[in-house]
C-alpha positions in Angstrom: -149.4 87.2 112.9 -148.5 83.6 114.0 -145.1 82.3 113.1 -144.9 78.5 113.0 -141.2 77.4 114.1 -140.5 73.4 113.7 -139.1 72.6 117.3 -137.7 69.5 115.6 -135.9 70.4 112.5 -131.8 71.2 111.9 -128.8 69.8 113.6 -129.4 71.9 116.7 -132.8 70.7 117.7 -134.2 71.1 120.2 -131.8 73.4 121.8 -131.1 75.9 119.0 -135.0 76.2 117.8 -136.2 77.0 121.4 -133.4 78.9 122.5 -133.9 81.0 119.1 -137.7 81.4 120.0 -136.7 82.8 122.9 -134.5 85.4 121.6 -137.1 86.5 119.0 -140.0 86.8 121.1 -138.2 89.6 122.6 -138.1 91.7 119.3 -141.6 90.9 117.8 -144.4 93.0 118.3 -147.4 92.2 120.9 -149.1 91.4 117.3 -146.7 89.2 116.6 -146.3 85.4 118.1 -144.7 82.1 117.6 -146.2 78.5 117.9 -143.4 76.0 118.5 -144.4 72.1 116.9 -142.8 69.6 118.0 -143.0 67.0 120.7 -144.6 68.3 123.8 -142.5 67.0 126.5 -139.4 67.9 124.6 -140.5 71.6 124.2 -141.5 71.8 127.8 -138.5 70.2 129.1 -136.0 72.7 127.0 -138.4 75.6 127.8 -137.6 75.0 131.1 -133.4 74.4 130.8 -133.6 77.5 129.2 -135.5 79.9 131.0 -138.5 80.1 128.9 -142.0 80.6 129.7 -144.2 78.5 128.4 -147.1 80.7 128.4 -145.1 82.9 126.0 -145.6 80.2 123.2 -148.7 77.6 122.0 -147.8 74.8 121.8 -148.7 72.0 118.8 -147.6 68.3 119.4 -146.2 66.3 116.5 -144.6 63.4 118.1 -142.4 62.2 114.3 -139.2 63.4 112.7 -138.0 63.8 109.3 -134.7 63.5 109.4 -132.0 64.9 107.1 -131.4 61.6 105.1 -134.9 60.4 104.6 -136.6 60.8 100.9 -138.9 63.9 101.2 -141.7 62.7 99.4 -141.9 59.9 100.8 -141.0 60.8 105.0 -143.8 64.3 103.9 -146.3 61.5 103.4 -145.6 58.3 105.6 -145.0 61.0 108.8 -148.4 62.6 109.1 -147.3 63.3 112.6 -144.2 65.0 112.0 -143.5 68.3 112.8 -143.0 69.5 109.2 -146.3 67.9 108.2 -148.5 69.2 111.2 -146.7 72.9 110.2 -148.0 72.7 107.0 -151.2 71.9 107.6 -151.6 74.1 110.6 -150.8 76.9 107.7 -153.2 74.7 105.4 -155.6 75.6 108.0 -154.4 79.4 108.4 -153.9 78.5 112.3 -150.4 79.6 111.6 -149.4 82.5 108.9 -145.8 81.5 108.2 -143.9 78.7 108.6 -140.3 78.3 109.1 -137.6 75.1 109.9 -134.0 74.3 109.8 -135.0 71.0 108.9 -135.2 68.7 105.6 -135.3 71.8 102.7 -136.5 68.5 100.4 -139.7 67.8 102.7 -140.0 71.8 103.3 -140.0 72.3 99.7 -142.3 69.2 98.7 -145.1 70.4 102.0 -145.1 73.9 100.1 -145.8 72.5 96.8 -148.2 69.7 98.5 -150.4 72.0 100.8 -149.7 75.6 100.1 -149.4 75.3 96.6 -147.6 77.6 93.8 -148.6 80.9 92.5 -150.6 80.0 89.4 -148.1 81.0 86.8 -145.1 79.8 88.5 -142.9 77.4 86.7 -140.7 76.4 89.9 -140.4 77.4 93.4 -136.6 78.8 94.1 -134.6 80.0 97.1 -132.3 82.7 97.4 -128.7 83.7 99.4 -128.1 87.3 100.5 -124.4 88.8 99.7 -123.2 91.6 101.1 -122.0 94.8 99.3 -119.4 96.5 100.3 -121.0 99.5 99.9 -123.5 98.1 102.7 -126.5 97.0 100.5 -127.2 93.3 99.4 -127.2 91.2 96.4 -130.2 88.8 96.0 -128.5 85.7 94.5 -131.1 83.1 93.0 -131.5 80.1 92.4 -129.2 78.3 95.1 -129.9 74.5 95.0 -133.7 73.6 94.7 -133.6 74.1 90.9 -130.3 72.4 89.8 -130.9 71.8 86.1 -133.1 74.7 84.5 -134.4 76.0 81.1 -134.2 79.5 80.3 -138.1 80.6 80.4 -137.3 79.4 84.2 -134.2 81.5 84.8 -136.4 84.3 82.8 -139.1 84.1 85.6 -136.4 83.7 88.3 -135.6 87.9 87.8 -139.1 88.3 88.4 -139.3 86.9 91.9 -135.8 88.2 92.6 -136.7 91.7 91.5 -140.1 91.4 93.9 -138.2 89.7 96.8 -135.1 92.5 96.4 -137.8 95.5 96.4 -140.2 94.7 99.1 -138.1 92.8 101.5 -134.5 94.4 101.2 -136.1 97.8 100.3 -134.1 97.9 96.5 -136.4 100.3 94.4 -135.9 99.1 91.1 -133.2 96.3 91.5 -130.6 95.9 89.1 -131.1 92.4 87.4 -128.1 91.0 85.6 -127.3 87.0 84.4 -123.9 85.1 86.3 -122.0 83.9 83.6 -118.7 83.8 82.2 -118.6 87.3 80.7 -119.9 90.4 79.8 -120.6 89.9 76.1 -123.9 88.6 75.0 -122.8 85.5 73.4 -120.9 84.5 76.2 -121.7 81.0 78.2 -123.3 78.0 78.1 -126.7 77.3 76.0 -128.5 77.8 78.9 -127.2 81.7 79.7 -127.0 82.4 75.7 -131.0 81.5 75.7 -131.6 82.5 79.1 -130.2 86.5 77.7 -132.2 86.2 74.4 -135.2 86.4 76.9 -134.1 89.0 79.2 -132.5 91.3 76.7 -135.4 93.4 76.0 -137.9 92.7 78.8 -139.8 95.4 80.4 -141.1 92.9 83.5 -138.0 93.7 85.4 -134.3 96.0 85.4 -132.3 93.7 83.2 -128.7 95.2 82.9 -127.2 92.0 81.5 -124.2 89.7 81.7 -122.4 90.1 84.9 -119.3 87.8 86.2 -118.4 86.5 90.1 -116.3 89.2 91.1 -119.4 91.7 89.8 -121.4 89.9 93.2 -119.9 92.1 95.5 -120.1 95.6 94.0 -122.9 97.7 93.2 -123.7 96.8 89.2 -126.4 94.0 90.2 -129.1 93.7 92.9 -130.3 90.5 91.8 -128.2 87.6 90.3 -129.7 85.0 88.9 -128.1 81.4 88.0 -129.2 78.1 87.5 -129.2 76.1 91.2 -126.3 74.0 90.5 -124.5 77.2 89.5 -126.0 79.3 92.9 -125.2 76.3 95.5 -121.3 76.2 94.9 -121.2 80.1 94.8 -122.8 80.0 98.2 -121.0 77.1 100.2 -118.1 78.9 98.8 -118.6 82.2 99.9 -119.6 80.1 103.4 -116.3 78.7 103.6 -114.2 81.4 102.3 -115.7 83.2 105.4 -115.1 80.5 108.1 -111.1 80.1 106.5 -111.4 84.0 107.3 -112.8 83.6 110.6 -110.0 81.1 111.7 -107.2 83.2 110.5 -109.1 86.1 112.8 -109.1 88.2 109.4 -112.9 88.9 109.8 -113.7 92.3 109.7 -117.2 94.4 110.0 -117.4 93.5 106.4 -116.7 89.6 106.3 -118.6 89.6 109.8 -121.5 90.4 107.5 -121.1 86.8 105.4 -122.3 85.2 108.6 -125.0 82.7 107.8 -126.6 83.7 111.2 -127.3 87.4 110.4 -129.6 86.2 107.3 -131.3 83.0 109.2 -133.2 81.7 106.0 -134.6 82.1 102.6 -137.5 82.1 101.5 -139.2 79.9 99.0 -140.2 82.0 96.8 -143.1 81.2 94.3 -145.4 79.9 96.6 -148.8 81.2 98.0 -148.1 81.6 102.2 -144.6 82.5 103.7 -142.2 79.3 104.5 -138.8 79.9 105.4 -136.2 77.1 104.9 -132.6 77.9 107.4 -129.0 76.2 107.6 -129.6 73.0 108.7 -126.2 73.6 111.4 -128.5 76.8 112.6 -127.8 78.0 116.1 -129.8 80.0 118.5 -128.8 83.2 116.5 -129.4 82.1 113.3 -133.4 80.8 114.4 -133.6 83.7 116.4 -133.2 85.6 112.8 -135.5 83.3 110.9 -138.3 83.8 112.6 -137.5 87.2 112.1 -137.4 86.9 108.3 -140.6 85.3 108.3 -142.2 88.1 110.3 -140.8 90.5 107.6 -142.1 88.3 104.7 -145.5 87.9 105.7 -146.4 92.0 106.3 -144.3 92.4 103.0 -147.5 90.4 101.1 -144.5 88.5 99.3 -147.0 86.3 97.6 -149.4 88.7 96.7 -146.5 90.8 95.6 -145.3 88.0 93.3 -149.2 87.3 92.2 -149.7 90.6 91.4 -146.4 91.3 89.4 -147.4 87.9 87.2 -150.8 89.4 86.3 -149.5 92.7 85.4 -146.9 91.0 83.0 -149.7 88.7 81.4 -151.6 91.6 81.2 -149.2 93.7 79.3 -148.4 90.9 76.7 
């Protein structure tokens, strides 16, 4: 399996990307490698600061960068060169069977759609944030920012692809599926939740248990959260600050350590037909390092055949 890594994506680039590389090619199988895209001379040159061996890695040139501020569409298609556009269509061209960047999420997100394409029967792509548990298990929160404004036949389909992401990734058999809103009681929240519970209510597509509130995301009722990704994005830079406030007071613990961006690396976009990983855009060494890994995990977990699969069985069944 080939792991495409953008060389020239995040905050941190080059250093963090290559550096990261380096770390994970140490824990990936000899079936396993990476191809780093980016600029040649650049990648050579911080191989070399850093120890690495350039024989450990191919290496693809793509000379452009889109950068954080630039309109995705638009940088996707007037950068050809870039090294988000040459990843996409190295995977376009199966030379590469994942994909994975720190960079622009917009441009990540609009390559996916562009040349991977959707799962036929997907309404909208979404991304995810892991939460711990305390008890030491995770909680699958979705959607966290591509999706802002929803309709509820989305936020249906969105415990679908949490429920397959939760069981074949994190290893939940039969996650626990329940709505983020403002109460417990059916006809609590907004129209959205009220119509988005009217669909979920009596489904037999995935392990609805209901209405469940912010303090329910750290306990064991729910596996899988799903919001709207306005809703998703302030629960997670939240949860990110609340743990660097923590981190400055030296209050972390093993359980806070746990709310570390690094340890997670990335999500997934899940909906999509080929494993691309989106990270932090402030991702370290650490954090690439276990991003690469994620993507590793995704592809032999047949995410996207997973998620196929799962849609034709429900269609079937209706």
């Amino acid at each position: 399996m080939k792991v495409g890594l953008d060389v020239m994506g995040g905050d941190k680039y080059p250093g963090a990307p290559i550096g990261g590389a380096i770390q994970a090619l140490k824990e990936l199988s000899s079936d396993d490698s990476i191809v780093l895209i980016g600029d040649e001379q650049v990648i050579l040159s911080t191989l070399a600061e850093k120890g690495g061996d350039p024989a450990g890695f191919e290496i693809i040139h793509a000379p452009e960068v889109i950068h954080m501020h630039e309109t995705p569409t638009r940088a996707f298609l007037q950068k050809p060169h870039s090294s988000i556009a040459v990843g996409f269509r190295l995977m376009k061209d199966n030379h590469i069977h994942a994909f994975t960047s720190a960079g622009s999420s917009g441009a990540m997100m609009v390559g996916s759609i562009y040349s991977v394409n959707v799962i036929q029967g997907i309404i909208r792509p979404a991304t995810t944030a892991i939460i711990p548990k305390e008890s030491g298990s995770v909680t699958v929160l979705l959607d966290v920012g591509t999706n802002p404004d929803l309709k509820p036949d989305v936020m249906y389909q969105l415990g679908i692809l949490g429920s397959v992401y939760a069981q074949y990734v994190h290893h939940i058999n039969n996650p626990k599926v329940g709505l983020l809103n403002i109460g417990e009681e059916d006809i609590k929240g907004n129209l959205l939740c009220q119509s988005a519970f009217q669909l979920m209510k009596d489904t037999r597509d995935f392990h609805f248990i209901g209405n469940i509130e912010g303090r329910d995301l750290f306990g064991d009722k729910a596996d899988v959260v799903v919001c709207d990704g306005y809703t998703g994005n302030i629960v997670l830079k939240a949860l990110e600050e609340i743990y660097y406030i923590l981190k400055k007071r030296s209050l972390v613990d093993d359980y806070f350590e746990r709310f570390n961006y690094e340890n997670f690396g990335g999500t997934p976009i899940l909906g999509i037909n080929a494993p691309v990983i989106v990270g932090h855009g402030i991702s370290n060494e650490r954090a690439i390092k276990n991003m690469i890994l994620l993507s590793r995990d995704v592809y032999h977990a047949n995410l996207s055949d997973k998620i196929r699969h799962s849609l034709i069985e429900i269609n079937n069944n209706t």
